[in-house]
N, C-alpha and C positions, 0 to 999 in steps of 0.2 A: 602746532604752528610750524611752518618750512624753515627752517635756521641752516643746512645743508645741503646743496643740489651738486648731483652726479651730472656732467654730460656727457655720452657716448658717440664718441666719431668727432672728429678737429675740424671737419671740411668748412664750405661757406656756411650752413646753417650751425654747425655744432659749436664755431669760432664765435658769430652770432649772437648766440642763445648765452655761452658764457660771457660773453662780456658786458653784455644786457645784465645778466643776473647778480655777477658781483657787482656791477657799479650801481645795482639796487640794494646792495647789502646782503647779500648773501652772501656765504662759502660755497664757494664753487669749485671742483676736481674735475678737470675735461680729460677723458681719456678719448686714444686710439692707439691703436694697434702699431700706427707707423709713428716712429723718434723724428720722422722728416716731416710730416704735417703736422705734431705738433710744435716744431720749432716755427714751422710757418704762421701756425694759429697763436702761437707766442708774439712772434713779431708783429702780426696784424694787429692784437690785439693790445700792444702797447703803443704801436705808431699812431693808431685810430685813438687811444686817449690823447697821446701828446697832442694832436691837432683837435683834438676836442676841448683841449685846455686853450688850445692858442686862439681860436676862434670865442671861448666864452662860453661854449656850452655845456663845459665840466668843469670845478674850480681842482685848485691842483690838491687840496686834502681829499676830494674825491677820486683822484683818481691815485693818489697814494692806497685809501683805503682801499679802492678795487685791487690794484695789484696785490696787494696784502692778502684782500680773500681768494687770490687766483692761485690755483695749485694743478699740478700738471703729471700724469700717468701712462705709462703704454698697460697696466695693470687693469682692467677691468673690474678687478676686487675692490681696490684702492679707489674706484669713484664709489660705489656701493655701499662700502662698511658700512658709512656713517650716514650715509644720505635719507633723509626724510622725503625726497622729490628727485625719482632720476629719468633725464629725457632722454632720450636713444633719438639720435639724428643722424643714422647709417644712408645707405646706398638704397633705396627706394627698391629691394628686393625680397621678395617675403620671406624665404630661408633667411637670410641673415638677420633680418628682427625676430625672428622665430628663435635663433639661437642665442640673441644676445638677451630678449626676455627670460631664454630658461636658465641661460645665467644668474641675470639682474633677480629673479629668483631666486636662488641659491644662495646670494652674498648679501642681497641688500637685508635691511631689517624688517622683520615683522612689519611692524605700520610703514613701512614706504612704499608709496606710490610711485607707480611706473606709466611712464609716459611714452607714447611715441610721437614723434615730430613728422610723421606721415604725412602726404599729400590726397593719398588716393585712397591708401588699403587699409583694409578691416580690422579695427581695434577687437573686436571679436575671436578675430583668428588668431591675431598675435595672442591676446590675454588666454585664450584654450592652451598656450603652451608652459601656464605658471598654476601655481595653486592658491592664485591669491586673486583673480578674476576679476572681483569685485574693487580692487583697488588699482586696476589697468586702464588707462583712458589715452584717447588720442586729443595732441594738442598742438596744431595748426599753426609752426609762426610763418612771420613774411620775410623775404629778402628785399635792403638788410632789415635785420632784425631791430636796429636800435633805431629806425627812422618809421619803420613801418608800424602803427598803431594796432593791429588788429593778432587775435590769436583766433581761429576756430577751437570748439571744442567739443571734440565728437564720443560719446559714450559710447562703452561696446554692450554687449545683451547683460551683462553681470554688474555694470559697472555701478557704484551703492552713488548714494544722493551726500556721503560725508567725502567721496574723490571730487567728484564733480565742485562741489564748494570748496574744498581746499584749494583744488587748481583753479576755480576761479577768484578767488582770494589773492593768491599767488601770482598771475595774472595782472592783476589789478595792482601788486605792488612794484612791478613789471611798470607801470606805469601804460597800460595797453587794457584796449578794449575787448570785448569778449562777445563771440555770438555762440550759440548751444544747436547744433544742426546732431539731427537725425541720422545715423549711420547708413551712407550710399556710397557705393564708389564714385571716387571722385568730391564730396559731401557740396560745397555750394561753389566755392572761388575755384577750384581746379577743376570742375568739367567744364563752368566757363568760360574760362583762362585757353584751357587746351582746344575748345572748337574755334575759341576766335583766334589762336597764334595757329590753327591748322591750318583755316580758310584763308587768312595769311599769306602761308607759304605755298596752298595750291595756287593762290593767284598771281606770287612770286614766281611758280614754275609754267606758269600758263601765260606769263608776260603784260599782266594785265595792269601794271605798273611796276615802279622800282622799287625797292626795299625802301626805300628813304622815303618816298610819295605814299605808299601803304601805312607805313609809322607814321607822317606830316597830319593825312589823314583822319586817322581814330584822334590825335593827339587834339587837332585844330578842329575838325569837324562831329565827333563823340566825344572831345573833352575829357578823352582818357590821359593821363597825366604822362602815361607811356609807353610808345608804339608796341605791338605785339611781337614785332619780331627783335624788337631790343629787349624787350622784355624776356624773350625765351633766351636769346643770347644771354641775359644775365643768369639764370636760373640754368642755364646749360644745357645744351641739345639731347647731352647721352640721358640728361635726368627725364627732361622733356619727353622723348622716345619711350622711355620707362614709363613715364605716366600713362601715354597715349598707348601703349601695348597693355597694358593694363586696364584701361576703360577698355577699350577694343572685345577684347575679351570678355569683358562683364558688361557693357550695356550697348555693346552692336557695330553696326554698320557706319553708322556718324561720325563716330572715335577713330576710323580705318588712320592710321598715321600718314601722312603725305608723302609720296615716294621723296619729296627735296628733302625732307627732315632725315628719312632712313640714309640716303646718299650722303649726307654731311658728316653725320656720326661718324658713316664706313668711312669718310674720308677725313676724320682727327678732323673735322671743324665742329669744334664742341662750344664755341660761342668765346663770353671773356677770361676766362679762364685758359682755353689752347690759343687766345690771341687772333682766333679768325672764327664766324659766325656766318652769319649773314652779314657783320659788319667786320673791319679791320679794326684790330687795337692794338697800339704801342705796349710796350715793358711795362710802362708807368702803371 
């Protein structure tokens, strides 16, 4: 049984993914590399309780005990030791989960399971870089994490039928649903996601409407809950561009990225995080 979870990287999914899991009861140790995002994933993750108290959707012993099980590392070791379940929630780049699995190898223990929070890339590949193969699985959350219901969860060629049931286990005490998708790049919500926020912004750059009439669109007429290109704004351009270079590569022509998405990045509009997108947003 999970009583422990490591998370690797502070960003929006790593901040995310821990504040989900202690205010499920877990121990939770979020490491990254940088002492400045995790003070930022600190701060988030306390202001995001306090207004989760004020509004009634956390009472305040809960979110006492979440800070209690919340613990904080630039240390890689120090999320590992102990951890029974560690998810790696890096930069959407196969090197660097290649190297933090041969780590998370090295420190974690015998029976822990190693997770990547991937969008696109191959839990296969990553787990070829551990000796424990069988106990390496990919697992899908959404942005944000504590509102969005769903995890994918993607097996890689090795992966045993006792990971797959813990993490969905774990999952489910997550308070989050679960679907078990077949290893593809991309696997079901992100080749989706990326052809419709592509077609998107070629229609963006072909003037075929305005940013705001495209999002109105899908939003009022497909009953999507929220436009594509606010949607990639939130997920983040430079992430976006990594995904879409990535299918690109593995399944074609379709995946080709929009030249307005490659432009944006080159020009620090990374969405709400650099404060310009394809939308403006304030400090707030």
């Amino acid at each position: 049984m999970v009583k422990n979870i490591g998370v690797i990287g502070a960003g929006i999914m790593g901040r995310g993914i821990a504040y989900t899991a202690a205010l499920s009861g877990f121990n939770v140790v979020l490491q990254d590399i940088s002492e400045d995002a995790l003070a930022r994933a600190k701060d988030y993750i306390e202001s995001l309780l306090e207004r989760s108290v004020e509004k009634g959707y956390v009472q305040p012993d809960e979110r006492e005990r979440a800070l209690t099980n919340l613990s904080y590392t630039t240390k890689l070791q120090d999320a590992a030791r102990d951890a029974d379940l560690v998810i790696e929630a890096a930069l959407e780049v196969m090197e660097i989960k290649i190297d933090i699995f041969k780590q998370l190898d090295e420190f974690a223990p015998a029976h822990a399971v190693l997770a990547t929070n991937t969008s696109t890339m191959s839990p296969t590949e990553i787990a070829a870089a551990t000796k424990r193969p069988e106990q390496c699985i990919a697992m899908h959350f959404f942005n944000p994490v504590h509102r969005m219901k769903l995890i994918e969860i993607i097996r890689g060629l090795d992966t045993s039928d006792e990971t797959v049931e813990m993490v969905k286990q774990t999952a489910e005490r997550f308070g989050k649903e679960t679907v078990e998708v077949n290893e593809f790049p991309g696997f079901v919500t992100s080749r989706m996601n990326c052809l419709i926020g592509n077609e998107a912004m070629n229609m963006l750059m072909e003037g075929v409407a305005s940013a705001e009439d495209i999002d109105k669109a899908l939003k009022l007429g497909l009953n999507h809950p929220m436009g594509p290109l606010e949607l990639a704004d939130l997920v983040g351009l430079d992430t976006r561009l990594r995904n879409m270079e990535y299918l690109y590569k593995h399944l074609g022509e379709k995946y080709r990225p929009s030249p307005l998405l490659v432009k944006y990045v080159k020009a620090g509009r990374l969405g709400r995080k650099s404060g310009r997108g394809f939308y403006k947003y304030d400090e707030k």
